[in-house]
C-alpha positions as CSV (number, residue, x, y, z in Angstrom):
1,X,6.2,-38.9,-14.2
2,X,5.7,-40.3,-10.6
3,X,3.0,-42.6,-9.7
4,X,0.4,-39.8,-8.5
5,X,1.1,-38.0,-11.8
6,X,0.4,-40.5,-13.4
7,X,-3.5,-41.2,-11.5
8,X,-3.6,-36.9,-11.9
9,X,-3.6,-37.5,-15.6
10,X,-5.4,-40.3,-15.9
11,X,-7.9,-39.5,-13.8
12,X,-7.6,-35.2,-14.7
13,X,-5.9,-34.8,-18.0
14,X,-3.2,-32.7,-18.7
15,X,-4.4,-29.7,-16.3
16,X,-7.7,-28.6,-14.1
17,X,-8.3,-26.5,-17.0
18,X,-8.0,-29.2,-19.7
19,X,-9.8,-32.3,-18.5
20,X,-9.8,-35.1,-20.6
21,X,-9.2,-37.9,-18.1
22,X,-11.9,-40.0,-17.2
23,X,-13.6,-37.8,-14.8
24,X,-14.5,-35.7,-17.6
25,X,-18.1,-36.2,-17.6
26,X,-18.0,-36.3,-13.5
27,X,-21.2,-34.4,-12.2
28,X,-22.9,-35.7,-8.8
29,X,-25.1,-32.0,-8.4
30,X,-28.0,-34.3,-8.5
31,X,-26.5,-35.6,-5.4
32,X,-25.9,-32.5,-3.2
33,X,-29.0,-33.2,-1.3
34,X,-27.5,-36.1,0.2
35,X,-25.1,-33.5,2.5
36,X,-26.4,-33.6,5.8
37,X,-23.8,-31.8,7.8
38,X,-22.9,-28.0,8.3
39,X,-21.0,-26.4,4.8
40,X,-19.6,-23.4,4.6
41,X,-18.4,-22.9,0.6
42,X,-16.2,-20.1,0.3
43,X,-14.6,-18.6,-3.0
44,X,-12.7,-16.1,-4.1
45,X,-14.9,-13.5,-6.8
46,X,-11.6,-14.0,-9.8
47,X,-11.8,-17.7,-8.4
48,X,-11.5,-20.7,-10.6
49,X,-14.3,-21.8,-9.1
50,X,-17.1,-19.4,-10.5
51,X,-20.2,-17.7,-8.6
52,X,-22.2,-20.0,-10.7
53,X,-20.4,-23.0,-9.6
54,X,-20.8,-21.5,-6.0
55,X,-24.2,-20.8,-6.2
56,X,-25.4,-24.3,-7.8
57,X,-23.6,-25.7,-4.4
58,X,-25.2,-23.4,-2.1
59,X,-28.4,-24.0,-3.7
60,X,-28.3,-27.8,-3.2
61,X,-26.6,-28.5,-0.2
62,X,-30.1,-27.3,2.7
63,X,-28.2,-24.8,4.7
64,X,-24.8,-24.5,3.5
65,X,-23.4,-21.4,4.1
66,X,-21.8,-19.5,1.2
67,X,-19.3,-16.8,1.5
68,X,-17.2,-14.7,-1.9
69,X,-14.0,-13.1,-0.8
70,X,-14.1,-9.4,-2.9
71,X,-10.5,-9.3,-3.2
72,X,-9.3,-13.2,-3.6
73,X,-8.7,-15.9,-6.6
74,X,-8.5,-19.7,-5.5
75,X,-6.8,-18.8,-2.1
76,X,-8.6,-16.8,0.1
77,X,-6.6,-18.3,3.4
78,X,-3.6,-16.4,2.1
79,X,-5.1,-13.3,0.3
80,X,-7.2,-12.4,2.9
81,X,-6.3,-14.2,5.9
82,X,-7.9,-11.3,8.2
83,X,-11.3,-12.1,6.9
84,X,-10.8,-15.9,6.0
85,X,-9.8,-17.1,9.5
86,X,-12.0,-15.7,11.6
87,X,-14.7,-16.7,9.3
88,X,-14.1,-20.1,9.6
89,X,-13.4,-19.7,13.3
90,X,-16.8,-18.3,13.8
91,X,-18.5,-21.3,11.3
92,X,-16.5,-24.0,13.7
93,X,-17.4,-22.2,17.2
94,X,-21.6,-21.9,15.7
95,X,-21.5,-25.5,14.3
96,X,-19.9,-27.1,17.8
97,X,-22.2,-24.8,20.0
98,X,-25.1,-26.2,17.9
99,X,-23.9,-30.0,19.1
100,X,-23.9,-29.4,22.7
């Protein structure tokens, strides 16, 4: 195993869906309050990263954005790219409008 396997499983475990490394117990939600800059969260709805997960972000971070992809898993950016990019385009053009 190569040095940044080795901090992966350290840190991880065996696999995201097995964590037994020492960022087990990892939660900072009590934290999200702390974000101050535009967020846009965006998952995919058969994402490893669930609507609850999602939601408990969009909830604590004061104006994030929050947008589910209908047809995408963990990779939006490649499963739908047509409604992905421009999203973020739009999110990037809004945020540095905002700053001028």
């Amino acid at each position: 195993m190569d040095q940044a396997g080795q901090v992966y499983f350290v840190m991880n475990g065996p696999s995201e869906f097995h964590v037994t490394g020492v960022i087990r117990d990892w939660d900072r939600t009590d934290r999200l309050s702390e974000i101050h800059v535009p967020t846009l969260i965006t998952s995919g709805r058969y994402d490893e990263s669930t609507p609850r997960i999602n939601e408990l972000l969009h909830n604590g971070i004061a104006g994030s954005e929050w947008v589910m992809f209908e047809n995408s898993s963990h990779m939006a950016h490649i499963e739908e790219p047509e409604l992905f990019l421009p999203l973020v385009q739009s999110f990037m053009e809004r945020i540095e409008a905002q700053q001028q």
